[in-house]
N, CA, C and O atoms as a DFTB+ gen file, in Angstrom:
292 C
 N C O
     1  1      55.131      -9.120      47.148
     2  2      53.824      -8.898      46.583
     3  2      53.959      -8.898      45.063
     4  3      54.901      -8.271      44.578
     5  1      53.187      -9.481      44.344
     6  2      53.067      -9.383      43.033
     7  2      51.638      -9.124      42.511
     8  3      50.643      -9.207      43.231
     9  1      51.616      -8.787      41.136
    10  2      50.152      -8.605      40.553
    11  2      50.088      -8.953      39.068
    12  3      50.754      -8.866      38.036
    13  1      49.129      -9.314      39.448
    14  2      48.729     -10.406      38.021
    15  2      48.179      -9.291      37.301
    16  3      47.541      -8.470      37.959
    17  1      48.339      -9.085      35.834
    18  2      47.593      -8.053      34.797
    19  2      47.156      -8.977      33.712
    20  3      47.781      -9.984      33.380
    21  1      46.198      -8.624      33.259
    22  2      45.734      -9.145      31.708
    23  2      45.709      -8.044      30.864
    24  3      45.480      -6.901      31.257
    25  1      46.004      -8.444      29.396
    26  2      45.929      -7.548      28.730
    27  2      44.616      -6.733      28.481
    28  3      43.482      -6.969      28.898
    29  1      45.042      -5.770      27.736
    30  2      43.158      -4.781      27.899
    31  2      42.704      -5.266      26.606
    32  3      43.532      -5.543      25.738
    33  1      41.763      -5.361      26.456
    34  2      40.951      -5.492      25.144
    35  2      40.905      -4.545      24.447
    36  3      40.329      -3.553      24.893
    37  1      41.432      -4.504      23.235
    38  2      41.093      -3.419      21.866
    39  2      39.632      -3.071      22.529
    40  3      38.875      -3.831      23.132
    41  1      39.476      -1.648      22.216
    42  2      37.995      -0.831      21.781
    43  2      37.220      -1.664      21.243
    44  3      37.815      -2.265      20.348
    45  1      35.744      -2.118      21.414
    46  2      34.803      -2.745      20.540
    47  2      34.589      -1.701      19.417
    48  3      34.374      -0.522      19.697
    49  1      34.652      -2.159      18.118
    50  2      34.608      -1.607      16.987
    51  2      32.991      -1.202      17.145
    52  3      32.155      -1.768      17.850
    53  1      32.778       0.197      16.085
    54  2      31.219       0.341      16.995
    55  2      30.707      -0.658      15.852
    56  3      31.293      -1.117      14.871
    57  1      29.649      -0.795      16.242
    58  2      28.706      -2.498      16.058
    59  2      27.155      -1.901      15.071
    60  3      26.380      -1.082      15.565
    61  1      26.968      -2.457      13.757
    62  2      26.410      -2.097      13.098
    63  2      25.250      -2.384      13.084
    64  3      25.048      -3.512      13.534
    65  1      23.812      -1.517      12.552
    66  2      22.687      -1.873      13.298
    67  2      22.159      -2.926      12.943
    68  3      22.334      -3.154      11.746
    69  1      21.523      -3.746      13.534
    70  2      21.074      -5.170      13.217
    71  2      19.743      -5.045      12.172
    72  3      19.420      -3.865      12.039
    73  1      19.051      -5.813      11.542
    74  2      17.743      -5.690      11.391
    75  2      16.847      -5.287      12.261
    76  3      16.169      -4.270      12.121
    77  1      16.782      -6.196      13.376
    78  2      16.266      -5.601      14.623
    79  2      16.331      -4.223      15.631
    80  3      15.727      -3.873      16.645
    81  1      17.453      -3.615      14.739
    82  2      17.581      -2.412      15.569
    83  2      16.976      -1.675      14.643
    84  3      16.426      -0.677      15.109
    85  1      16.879      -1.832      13.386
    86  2      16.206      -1.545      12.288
    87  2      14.656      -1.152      12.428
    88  3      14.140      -0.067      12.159
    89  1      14.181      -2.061      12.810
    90  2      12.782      -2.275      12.907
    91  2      12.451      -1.632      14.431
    92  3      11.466      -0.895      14.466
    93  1      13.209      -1.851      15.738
    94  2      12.419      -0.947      16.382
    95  2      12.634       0.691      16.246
    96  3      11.971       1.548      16.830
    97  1      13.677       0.894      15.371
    98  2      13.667       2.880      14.978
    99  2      12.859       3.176      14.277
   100  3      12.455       4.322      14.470
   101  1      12.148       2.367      13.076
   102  2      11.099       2.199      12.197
   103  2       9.644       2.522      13.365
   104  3       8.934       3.496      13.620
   105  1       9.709       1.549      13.683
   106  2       8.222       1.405      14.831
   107  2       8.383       2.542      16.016
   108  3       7.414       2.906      16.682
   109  1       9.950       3.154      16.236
   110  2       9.628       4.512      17.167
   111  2       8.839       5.451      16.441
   112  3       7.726       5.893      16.728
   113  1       9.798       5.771      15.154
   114  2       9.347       6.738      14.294
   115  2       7.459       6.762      13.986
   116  3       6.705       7.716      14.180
   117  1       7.148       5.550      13.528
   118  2       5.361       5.466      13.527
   119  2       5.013       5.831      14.473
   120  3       4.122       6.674      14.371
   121  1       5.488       5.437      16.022
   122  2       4.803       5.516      16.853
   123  2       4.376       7.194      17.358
   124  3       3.318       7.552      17.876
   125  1       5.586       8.044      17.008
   126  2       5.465       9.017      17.481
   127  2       4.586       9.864      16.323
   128  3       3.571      10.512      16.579
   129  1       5.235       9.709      14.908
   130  2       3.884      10.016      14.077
   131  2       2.286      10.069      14.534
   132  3       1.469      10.976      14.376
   133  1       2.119       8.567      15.254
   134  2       0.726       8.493      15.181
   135  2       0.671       9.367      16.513
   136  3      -0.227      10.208      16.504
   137  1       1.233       9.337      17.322
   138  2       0.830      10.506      18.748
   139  2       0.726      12.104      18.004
   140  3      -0.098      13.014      18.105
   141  1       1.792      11.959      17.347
   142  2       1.697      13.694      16.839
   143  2       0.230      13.904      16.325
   144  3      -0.620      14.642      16.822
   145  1       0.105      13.035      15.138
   146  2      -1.258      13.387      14.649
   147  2      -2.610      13.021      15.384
   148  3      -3.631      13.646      15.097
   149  1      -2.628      11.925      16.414
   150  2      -3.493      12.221      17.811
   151  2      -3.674      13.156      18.015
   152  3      -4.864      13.467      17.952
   153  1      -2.643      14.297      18.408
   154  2      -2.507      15.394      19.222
   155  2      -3.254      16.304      18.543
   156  3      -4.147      16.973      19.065
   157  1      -2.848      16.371      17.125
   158  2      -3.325      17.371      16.372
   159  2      -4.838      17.166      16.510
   160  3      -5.500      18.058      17.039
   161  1      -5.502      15.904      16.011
   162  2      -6.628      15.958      15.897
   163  2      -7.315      16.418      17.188
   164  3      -8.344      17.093      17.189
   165  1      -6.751      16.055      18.150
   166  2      -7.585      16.371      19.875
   167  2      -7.791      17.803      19.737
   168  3      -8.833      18.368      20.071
   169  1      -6.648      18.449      19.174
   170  2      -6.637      19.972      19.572
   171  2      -7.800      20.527      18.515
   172  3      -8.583      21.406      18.874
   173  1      -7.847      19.938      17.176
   174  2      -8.909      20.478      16.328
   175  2      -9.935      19.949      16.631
   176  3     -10.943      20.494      16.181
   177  1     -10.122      18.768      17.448
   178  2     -11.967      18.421      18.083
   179  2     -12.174      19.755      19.318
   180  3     -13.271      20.263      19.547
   181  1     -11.254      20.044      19.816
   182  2     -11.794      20.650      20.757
   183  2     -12.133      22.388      20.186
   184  3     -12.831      23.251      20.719
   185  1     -11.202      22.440      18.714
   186  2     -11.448      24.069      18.424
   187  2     -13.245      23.750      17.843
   188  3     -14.245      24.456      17.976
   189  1     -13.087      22.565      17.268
   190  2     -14.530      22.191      16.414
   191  2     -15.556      22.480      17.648
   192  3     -16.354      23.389      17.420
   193  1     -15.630      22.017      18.578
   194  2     -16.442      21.977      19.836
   195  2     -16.703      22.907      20.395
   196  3     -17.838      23.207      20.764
   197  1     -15.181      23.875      20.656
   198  2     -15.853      25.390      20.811
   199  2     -16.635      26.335      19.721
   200  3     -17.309      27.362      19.801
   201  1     -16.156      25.369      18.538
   202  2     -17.256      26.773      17.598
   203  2     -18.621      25.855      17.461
   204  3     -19.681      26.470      17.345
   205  1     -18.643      24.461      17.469
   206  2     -20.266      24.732      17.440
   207  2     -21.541      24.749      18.620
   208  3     -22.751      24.572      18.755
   209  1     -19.740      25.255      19.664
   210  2     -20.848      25.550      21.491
   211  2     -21.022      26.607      21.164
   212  3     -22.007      26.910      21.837
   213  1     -20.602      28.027      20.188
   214  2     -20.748      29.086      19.824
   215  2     -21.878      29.128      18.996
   216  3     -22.585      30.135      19.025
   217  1     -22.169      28.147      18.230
   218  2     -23.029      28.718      16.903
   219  2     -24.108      28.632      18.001
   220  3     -24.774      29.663      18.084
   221  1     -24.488      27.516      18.985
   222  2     -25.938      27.049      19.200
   223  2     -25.791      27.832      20.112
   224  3     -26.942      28.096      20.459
   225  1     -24.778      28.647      21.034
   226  2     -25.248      29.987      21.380
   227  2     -25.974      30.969      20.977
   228  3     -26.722      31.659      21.669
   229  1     -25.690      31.080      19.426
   230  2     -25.995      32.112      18.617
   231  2     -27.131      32.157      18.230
   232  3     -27.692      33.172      17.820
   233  1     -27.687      30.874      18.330
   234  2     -29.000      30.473      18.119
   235  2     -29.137      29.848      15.917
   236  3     -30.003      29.822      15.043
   237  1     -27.717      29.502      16.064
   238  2     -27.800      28.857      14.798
   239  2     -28.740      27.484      14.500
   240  3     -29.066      26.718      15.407
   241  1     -29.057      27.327      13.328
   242  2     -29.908      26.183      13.170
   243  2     -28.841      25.137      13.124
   244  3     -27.641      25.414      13.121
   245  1     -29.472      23.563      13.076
   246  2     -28.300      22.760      12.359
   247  2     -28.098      22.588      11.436
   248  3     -27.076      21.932      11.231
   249  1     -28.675      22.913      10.586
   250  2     -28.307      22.856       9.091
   251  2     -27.086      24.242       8.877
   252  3     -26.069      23.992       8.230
   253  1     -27.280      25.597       9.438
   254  2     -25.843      26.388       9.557
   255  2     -25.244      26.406      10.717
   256  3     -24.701      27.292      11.377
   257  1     -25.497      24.862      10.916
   258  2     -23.969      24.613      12.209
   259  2     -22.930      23.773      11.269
   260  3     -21.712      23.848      11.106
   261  1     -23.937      22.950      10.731
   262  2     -23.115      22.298       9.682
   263  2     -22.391      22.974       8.658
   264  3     -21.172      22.804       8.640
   265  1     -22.924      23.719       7.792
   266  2     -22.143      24.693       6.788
   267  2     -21.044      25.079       7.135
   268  3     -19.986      25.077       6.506
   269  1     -21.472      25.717       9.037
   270  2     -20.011      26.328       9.047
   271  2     -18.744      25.478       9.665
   272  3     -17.570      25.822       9.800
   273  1     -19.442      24.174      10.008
   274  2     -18.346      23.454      10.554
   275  2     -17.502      23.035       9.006
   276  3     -16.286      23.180       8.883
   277  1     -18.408      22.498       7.890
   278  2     -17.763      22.849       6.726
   279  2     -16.818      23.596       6.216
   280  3     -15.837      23.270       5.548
   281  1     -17.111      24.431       6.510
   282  2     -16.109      25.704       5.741
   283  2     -15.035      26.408       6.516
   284  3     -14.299      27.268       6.032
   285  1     -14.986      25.801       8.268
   286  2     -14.191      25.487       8.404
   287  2     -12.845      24.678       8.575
   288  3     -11.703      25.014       8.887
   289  1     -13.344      23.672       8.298
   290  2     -12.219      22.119       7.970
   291  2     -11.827      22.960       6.384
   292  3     -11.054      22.435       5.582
């Protein structure tokens, strides 16, 4: 019985990022930016929404629904 061996290959040297690897870490990074600040805004439409389901509870006019949606942003 015999066995044939080949030699092993050196380690691949690690491999430097391309342009292209460039550009899609670029376009992760935006992408998740723009979700973060999605997020944010969803969460402040919905605080906005509960305070002016509050004011017209209150029996506010619209002219001080507006003010106070003002002065809170």
């Amino acid at each position: 019985m015999t066995t044939l061996t080949t030699p092993l290959a050196t380690a691949p040297r690690a491999l430097a990022p391309t342009a292209f690897d460039r550009a899609l870490l670029a376009l992760s990074r935006a992408l998740a930016r723009f979700a973060h600040g999605r997020m944010e805004a969803r969460a402040a439409r919905l605080s906005t929404d509960r305070a002016r389901g509050a004011a017209r509870d209150n029996g506010r006019s619209l002219v001080a629904e507006a003010e106070f949606t003002l002065r809170v942003r």
